[in-house]
N, C-alpha and C positions, 0 to 999 in steps of 0.2 A: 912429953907433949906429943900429940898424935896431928898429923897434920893430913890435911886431903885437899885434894881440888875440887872447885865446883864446877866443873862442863857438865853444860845440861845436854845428856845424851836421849833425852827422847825422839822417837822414831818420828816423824810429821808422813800422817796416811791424807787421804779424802777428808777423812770426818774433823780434821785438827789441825787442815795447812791455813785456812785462815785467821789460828788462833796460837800460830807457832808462838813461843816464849823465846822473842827475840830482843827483849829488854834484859834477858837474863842468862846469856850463851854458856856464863863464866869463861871464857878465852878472848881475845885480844889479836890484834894486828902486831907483827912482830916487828914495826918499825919502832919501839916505843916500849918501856915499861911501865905500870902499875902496882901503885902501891894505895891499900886503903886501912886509916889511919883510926882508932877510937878518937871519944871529944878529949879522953887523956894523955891523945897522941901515943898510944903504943899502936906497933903495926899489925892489922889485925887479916890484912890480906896483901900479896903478894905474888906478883907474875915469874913462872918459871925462868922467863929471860935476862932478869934485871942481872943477871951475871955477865950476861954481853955487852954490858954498858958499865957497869961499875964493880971492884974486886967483892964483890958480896952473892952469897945463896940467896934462893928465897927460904932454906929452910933457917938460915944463918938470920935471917931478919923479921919473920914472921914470933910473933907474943913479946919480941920487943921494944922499946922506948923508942919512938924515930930519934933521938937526941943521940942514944948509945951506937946509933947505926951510923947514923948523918952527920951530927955535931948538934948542937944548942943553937951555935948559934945560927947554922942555918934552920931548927925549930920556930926561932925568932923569927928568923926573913919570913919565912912562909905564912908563920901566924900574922903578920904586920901587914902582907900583902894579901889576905884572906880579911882584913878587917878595912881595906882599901876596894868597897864593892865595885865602885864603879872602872876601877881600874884594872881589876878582876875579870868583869866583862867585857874588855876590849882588847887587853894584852895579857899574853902569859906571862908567867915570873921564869926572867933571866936569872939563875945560880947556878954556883958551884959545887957540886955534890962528890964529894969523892977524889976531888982531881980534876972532874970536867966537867964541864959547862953543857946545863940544859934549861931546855923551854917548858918549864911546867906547866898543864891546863891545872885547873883546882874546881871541883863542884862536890856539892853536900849529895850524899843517898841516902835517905835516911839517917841514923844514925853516926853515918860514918864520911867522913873527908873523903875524897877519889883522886888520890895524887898522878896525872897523866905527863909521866916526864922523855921529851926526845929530843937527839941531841942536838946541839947550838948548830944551827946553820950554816955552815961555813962560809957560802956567799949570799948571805942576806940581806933583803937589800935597804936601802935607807927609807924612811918614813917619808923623808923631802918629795924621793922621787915618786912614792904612791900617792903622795898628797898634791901632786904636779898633775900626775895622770889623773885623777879623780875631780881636779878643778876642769881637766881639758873636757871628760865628759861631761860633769853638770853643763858647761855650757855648749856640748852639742848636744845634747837632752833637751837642752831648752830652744832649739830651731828644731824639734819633732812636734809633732801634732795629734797623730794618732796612738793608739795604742800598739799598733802593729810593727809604727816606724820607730816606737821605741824600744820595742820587746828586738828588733833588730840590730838596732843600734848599741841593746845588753849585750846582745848572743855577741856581739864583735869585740866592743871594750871587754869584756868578760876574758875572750880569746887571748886578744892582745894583751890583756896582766897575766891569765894564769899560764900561756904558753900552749894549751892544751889542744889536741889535732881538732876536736869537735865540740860546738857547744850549742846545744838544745834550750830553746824557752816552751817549756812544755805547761799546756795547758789544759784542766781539768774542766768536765762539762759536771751536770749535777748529778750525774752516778759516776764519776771520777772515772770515766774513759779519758785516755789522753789524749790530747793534740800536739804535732810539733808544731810551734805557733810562731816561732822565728827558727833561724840557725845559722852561724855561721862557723863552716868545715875548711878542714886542708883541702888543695884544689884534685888531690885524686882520689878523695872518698867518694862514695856515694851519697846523697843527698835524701834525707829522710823528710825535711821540711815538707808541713801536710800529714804525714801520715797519723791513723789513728792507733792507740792503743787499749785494747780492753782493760776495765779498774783490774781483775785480779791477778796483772804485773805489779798491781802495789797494792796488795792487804792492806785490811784497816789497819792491824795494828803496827804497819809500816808507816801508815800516813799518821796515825798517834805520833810517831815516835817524830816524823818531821815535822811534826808541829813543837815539840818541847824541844829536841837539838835542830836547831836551823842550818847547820852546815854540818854535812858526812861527807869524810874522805876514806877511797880505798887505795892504798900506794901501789900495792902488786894485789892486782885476783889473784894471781898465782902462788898466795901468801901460805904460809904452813901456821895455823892458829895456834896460840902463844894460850897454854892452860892457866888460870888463877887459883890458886893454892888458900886456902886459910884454916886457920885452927879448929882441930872437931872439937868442938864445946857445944854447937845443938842441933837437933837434928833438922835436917832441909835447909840449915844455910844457906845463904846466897848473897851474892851483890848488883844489885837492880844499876845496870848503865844505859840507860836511858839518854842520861847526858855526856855519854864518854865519846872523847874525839876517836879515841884508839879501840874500841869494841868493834870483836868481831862481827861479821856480816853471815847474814842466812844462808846455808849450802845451798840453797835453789833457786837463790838471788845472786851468787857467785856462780854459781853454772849458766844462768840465763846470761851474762853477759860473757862468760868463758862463748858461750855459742852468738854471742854477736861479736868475737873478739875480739873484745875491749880488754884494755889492760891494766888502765886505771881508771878511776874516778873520782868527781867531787860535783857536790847536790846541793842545792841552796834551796832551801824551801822559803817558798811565796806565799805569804802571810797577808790574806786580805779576809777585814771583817769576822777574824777569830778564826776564818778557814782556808784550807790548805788550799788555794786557789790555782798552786801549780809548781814547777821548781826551775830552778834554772841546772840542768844536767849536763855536766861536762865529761867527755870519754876522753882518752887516751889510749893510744894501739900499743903502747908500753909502759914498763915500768914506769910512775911516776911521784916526785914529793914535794910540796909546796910550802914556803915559808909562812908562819902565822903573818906577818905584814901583807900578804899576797890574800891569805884565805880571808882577813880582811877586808880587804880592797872587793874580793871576788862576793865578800859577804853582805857590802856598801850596794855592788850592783842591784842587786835582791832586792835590796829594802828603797834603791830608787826606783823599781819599776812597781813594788807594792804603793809607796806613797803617789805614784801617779796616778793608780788606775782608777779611780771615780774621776779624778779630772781628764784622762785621754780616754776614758768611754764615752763619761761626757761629750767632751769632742766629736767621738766618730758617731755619737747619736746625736749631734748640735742642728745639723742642714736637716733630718729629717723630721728632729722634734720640733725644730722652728717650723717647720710646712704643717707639723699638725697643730703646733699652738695657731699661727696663723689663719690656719681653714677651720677650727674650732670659736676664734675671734669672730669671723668672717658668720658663718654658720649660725652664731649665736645673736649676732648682730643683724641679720637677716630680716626684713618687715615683711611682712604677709601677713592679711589678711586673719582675723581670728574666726574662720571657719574651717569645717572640718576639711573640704576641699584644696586648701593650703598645702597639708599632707603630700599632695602630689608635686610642687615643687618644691619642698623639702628634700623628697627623695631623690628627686634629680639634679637637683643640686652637686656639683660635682666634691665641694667640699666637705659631705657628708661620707665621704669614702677617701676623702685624703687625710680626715683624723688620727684613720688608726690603719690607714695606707691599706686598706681592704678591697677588693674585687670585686666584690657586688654587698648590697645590706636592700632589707625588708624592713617595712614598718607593717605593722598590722593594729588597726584600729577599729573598732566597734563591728569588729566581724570581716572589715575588707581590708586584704589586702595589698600595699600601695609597695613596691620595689624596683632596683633602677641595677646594671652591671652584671654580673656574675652569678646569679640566684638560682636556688632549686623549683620546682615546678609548688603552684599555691598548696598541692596535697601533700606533698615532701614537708613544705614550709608549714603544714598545721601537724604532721608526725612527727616533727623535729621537736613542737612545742608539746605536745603532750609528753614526746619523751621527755623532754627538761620538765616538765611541769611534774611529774610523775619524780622526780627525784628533790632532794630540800638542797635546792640553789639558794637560797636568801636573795633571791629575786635576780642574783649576776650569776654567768658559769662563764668560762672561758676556756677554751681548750683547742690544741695546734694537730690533733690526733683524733676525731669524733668516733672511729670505729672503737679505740679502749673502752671508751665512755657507751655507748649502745653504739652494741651489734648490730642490733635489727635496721641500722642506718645505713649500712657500708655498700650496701646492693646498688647500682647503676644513681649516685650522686654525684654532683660538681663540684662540690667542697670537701676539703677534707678539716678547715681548722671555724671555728667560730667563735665571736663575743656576743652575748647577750646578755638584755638586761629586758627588768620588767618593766612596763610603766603604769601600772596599776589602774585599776579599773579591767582588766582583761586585754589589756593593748602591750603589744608587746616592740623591742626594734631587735634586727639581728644581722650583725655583720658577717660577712662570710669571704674565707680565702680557699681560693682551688687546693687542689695534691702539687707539692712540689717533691717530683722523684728526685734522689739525689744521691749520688753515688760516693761510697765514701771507703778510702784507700786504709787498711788496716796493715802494720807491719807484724806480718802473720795471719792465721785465722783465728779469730778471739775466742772462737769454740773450742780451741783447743791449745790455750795458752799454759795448762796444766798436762802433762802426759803422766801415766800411770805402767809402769813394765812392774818383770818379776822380781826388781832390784830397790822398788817403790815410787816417789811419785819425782820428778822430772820437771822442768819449765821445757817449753817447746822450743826444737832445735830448727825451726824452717822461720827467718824475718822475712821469704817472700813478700811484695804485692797481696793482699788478700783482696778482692776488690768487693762490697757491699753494696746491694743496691737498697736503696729505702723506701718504701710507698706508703700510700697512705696518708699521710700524715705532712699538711704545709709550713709556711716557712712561723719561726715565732713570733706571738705578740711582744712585742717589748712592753715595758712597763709604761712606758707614755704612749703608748698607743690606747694599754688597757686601760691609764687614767682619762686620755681626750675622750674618751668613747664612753665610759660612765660620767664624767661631766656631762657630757651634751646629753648622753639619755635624763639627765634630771631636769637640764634645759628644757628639752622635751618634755617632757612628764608635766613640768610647770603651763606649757606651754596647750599640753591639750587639757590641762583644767579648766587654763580662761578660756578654750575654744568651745569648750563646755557649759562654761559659765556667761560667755556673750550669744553663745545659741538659747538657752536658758532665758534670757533678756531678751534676745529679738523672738522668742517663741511670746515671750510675755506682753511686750514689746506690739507685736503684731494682733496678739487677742486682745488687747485691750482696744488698738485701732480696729478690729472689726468689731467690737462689741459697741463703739461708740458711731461705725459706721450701722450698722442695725440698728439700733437705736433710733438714729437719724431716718435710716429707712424706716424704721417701723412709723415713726412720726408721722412723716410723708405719707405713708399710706392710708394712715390714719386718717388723714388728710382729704386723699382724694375718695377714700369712700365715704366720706361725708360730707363733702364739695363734688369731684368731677362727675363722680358716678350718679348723687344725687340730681346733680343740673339735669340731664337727660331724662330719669328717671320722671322729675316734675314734667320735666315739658311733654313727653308722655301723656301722663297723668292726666295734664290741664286739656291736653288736644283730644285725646279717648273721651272725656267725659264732656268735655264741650260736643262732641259731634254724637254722643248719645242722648245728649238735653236737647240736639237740635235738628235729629232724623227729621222731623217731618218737615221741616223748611228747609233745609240743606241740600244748598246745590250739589249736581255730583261734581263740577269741578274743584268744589269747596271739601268734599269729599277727599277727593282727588291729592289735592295740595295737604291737605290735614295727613294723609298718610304718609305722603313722602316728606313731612316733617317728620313722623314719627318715626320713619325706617331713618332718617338722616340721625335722628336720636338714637336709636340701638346703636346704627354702626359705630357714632362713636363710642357708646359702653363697650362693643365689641371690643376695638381697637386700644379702647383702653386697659382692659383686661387681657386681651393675648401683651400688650407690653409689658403689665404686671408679670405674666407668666414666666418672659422672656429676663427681666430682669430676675427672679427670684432662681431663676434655672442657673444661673451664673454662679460659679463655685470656684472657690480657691483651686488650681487644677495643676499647679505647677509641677509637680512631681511626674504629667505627662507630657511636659514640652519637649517639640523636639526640633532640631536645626530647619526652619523653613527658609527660600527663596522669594522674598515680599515684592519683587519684580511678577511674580507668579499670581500673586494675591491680587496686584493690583490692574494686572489686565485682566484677570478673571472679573476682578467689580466693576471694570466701564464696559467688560461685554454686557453684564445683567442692567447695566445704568445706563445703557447706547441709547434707549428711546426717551430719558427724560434730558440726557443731555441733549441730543437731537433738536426737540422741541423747546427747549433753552436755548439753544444756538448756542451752547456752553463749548469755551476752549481750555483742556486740559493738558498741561503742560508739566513734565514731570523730569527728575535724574532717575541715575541707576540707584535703586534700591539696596540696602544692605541686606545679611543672612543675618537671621535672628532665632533664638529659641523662643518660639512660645507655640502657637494653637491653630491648626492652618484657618478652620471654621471660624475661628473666633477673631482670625485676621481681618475674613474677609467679612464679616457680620461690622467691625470695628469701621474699616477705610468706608462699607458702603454707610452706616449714620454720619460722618462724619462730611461724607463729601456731599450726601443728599442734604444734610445741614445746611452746606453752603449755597447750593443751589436752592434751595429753599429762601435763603434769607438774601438772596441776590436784588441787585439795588438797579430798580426799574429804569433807573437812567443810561446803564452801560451793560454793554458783554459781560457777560459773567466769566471771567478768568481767574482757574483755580494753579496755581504754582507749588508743587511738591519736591521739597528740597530735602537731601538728605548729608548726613553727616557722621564718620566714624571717631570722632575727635571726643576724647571724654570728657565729662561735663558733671559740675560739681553743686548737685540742687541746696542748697546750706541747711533750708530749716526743716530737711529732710536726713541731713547726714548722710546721703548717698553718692555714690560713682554713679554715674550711669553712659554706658560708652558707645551708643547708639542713640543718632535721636532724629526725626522726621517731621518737617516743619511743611502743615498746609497751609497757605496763605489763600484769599478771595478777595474782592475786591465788590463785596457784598454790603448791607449796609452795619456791621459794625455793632458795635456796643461798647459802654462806661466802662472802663477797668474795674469801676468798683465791683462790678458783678460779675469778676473772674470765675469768682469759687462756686458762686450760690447757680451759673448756670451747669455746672456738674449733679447738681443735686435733683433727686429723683421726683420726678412730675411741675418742675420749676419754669415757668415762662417769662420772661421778659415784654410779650408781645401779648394782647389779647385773642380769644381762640378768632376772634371775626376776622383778625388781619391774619393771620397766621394759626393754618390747622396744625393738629400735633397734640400729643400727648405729653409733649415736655420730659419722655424719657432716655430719647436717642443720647445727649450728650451725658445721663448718669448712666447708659450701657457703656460706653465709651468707657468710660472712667474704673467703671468693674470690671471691667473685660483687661486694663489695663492693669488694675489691681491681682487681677488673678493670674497673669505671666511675669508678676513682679515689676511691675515697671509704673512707669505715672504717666499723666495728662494736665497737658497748661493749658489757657487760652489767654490770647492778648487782643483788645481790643482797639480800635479805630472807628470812631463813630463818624457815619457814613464813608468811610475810608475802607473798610473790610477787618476779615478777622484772622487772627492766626492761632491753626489749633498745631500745637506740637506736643508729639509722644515721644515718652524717653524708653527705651528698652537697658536690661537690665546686661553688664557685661556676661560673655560666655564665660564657662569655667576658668578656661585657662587662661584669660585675659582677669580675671580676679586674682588669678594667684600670683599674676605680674604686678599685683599694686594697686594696678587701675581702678 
């Protein structure tokens, strides 16, 4: 029978150190031997050293019966204790092999048992006492909070069971650079806590292997690897230890901590959500060996900080997810106005940047726009969108880095991280966080965590300080930030369809009231050119032709009188016609309002009205005027109908006193549905009119009064009321017959008193 060993001697260059076959060394730690069994239990591999532990060769036991070697009956124990899984995986099997007493590990390789036997502990300690220590931690586990105060509170209890000078809670980012993320050390080491590690101090197929064996120990680096031996019967043999407590460790993963000198170790891998999330790393400056009851206990800690960590991230994200649930609540609950206008206190709103705890954010809407905080200039903010637009976001991108993503962006910007979302129709929102430089402490230079001589490739011998600085790129979105921020954009989204869809309505809304206003007017006009225009026209007529039937007897004073009937006839067609003119001139005009001072207006109209009030002996008495948008011309075309009105219709028994009051208090017209947060009330003391004929004196060429008492064309009070119509606003009148009249206008709130509510 020809026997060999299986050490895998291939060389690890550049092209093959990330793909070392370290599942498969064939040698061993020499605290401990190996024995691997057929399912017929003859021994089919065999560690050179089991003669240091019991009177047998490997070559004396290797194609043998383990029964001929060991006994039967300890065949029995181990098969009895191999069909007790669970018990399997929590304790090794205590037997007697030979004479002496050992701590068997047991797992399947494929086809083959992996018998890992070392020997009985001499002072091991009782189960009582580890199950004492591990109730004391649970319940100091349970006064931490965060994830940080527990991953410290591991690194300690960890210390204090395994004995060990340092112990590391090291933590992986999403390319498995490390973090030491707790640590508690002997008081004259140095203190690594903080520092970073570049992923290629631990190969993937390092991190494989901690993921399927959760606990590795090294008792001595300094160890002389212990070869496995088994039968040549095919070629490329091997025994895959993946799961073996005692498998040796990689030459350039025992030299890298020869150069941190460490002298033992033990690695607990951190198992969150199927991934290696981190380890708990324990060093020793010496030789060291740990009882299974210990690597237990140390193996408990592990798996209390894995079952923690959704609930103590939870926690350290709880105050800040609450402020963005809250300003998302807050935000979404908001009333304003369903115009497009709105928009702008949306954006100032402060709780539109506490969502997703952002610096500045942009809305852009129907071409304009609308942003509040930390923002790029509006040309930045349309290049930004055509870059995303130009890529297939599915309407979201988010990104803590914008220069990976376009280059063409990185040139003189104030953000470096963004979320965005669409809101279709071409309106976009976009949140934005500045550069957070940030410096960050590598133990070594991670460029050169591989070295390569003439002797081949090397782990780096300098843990200096490396110190990294980072740009570019700000702090991360957390995932409730990224979800408050796509909620509310659909908030949004919803929010500017009805703002779409009520301008739609009041577009329609409003043509209908001018088509039923036209209407009306056309009526009216109808009206007066076949009434007012006609009257004049006859009496014309009647006086021409009477004073041509009666030239030769016709005084010249009769003459005389016949004509200045007739010029008194044209004037008023005149006057009736320039009033047509005047009204018809009047146009919806809003879109050119602009903030005027009605204080301005209205001593500019009793300069031009000084001579009829004069000869009135009228007393005009007035407050301070509000600031309004609307039409400066059209202001003052408005106050002089309004006040010559009253002075017109002034009641022969008293002073004519006209009182103009004004008021910034909003005021809610109902069978109008409007705010309106300006309003200017003339009162007279003239003679008055029935309520009844509030409305019908608004309306175009309309008299109360016959022309004999009272000249006029009856269109002063429908300019009024267009003139009102066209800066958005209305016109009341209330009447008091012979008591006076009150005409009051309401002006429409300024923008940003509409987006308060008002």
């Amino acid at each position: 029978m020809k026997i060999k060993d299986i050490v895998n001697r291939d060389i690890v260059n550049l092209t093959n150190c990330e793909h070392e076959p370290i599942h498969i060394p064939g040698k061993i730690q020499p605290h401990g031997f190996l024995i691997g069994v057929t399912a017929d239990w003859k021994i089919d591999f065999c560690t050179q050293n089991i003669s240091s532990f019991v009177n047998v060769t490997h070559t004396d036991a290797l194609g043998k019966s383990f029964a001929s070697v060991f006994g039967s009956d300890e065949e029995k124990q181990i098969i009895e204790y191999i069909n007790e899984d669970k018990i399997q995986d929590v304790f090794p099997l205590e037997i007697e092999l030979l004479g002496k007493l050992f701590q068997i590990s047991i797992h399947k390789s494929h086809d083959n048992y992996v018998l890992e036997a070392e020997p009985q502990f001499p002072d091991k300690e009782k189960l009582v006492d580890v199950y004492t220590q591990t109730i004391q931690f649970v319940t100091q586990m349970n006064n931490t909070k965060s994830l940080k105060d527990l991953c410290a509170l591991v690194a300690e209890g960890t210390r204090e069971i395994t004995g060990y000078d340092r112990v590391m809670i090291y933590r992986f980012d999403e390319q498995y650079n490390g973090e030491v993320f707790a640590e508690s050390l002997r008081e004259d080491l140095e203190p690594f806590l903080g520092l970073h590690y570049p992923h290629t101090d631990i190969p993937p197929q390092a991190r494989e292997l901690y993921i399927k064996n959760q606990l590795r120990l090294i008792v001595d680096i300094g160890y002389e690897p212990v070869p496995i031996f088994t039968i040549d019967d095919k070629e490329d043999k091997n025994l895959d230890l993946s799961l073996s407590i005692l498998r040796s460790t990689s030459p350039i993963h025992v030299e890298y901590l020869k150069n941190m000198g460490v002298g033992a170790t033990l690695t607990i891998s951190l198992i969150h959500r199927d991934r290696l999330w981190g380890l708990i790393a324990c060093h020793h400056y010496s030789e060291k060996n740990i009882s299974p009851e210990i690597r237990l206990a140390a193996k408990l800690q592990g798996q209390f900080i894995t079952s923690q960590i959704d609930i103590r991230e939870t926690n350290d994200e709880y105050t800040s997810a609450q402020k963005s649930s809250l300003a998302l609540e807050q935000l979404s609950g908001l009333e304003v106005p369903l115009v497009q206008e709105s928009l702008e206190i949306i954006v100032k709103a402060p709780q539109l940047l506490d969502i997703c705890n952002a610096a500045g954010v942009s809305v852009i809407s129907k071409g304009k726009i609308y942003k509040n905080g930390q923002t790029p200039s509006d040309e930045q903010i349309t290049f930004l969108l055509n870059c995303i637009e130009s890529q297939e976001t599915n309407g979201v991108f988010t990104t803590n880095k914008i220069s990976d993503c376009f280059s063409e962006i990185t040139a003189n910007v104030n953000f470096a991280g963004i979320i965005y979302h669409s809101l279709g129709n071409n309106d976009h929102i976009v949140w934005y966080r500045p550069e957070t430089i940030k410096e960050i402490n590598w133990g070594g230079d991670p460029e050169k965590s591989i070295v390569k001589d003439n002797n081949g490739l090397h782990p780096r011998n300098s843990f200096n300080i490396w110190k990294q600085i980072v740009k570019n790129q700000s702090s991360i979105w957390r995932r409730y930030e990224i979800n408050a921020a796509i909620q509310y954009a659909h908030t949004l989204h919803n929010q500017l369809i009805m703002i779409m869809l009520s301008e739609e309505e009041e577009k329609y809304r409003n043509q209908s009231e001018l088509l039923k206003e036209t209407n009306s007017e056309l009526e009216n006009i109808n009206w007066i050119s076949t009434h007012d225009l006609q009257e004049p026209l006859r009496k014309i007529q009647l006086i021409t032709s009477k004073m041509l039937t009666e030239l030769d007897v016709v005084s010249t004073d009769s003459i005389s009188n016949s004509l200045k009937r007739v010029s008194k006839s044209a004037g008023r067609m005149r006057g009736l016609l320039e009033d047509i003119l005047k009204y018809t001139r009047i146009k919806n005009t809003r879109d050119n309002l602009q903030k005027i001072d009605l204080n301005k207006t209205l001593k500019s109209t009793l300069k031009e009205m000084n001579e009829i009030i004069t000869e009135k002996n009228a007393v005009i008495e007035h407050e301070n005027l509000p600031e309004v948008h609307a039409i400066s011309f059209l202001m003052q075309q408005l106050f002089l109908n309004i006040l010559q009105n009253s002075l017109k219709y002034a009641s022969p028994d008293r002073t004519p006193v006209i009182k103009i009051t004004a008021s910034q208090e909003p005021v809610l017209i109902h069978h109008l549905y409007k705010v309106y947060c300006y309003w200017i009330r003339f009162s007279d003391n003239g003679i008055g009119f029935e309520q009844q004929y509030a409305q019908s004196i608004f309306k175009v060429f309309t008299r109360l009064h016959n022309q004999e008492e009272y000249t006029g064309s009856g269109i002063g009070l429908a300019l009024c009321k267009k003139i009102m119509q066209a800066v958005g606003g209305d016109i009341h009148a209330e009447g008091r017959p012979d008591k006076g009249t009150d005409i009051i206008i309401y002006f429409p709130c300024d923008p940003e008193d509409t987006l308060l509510g008002l």
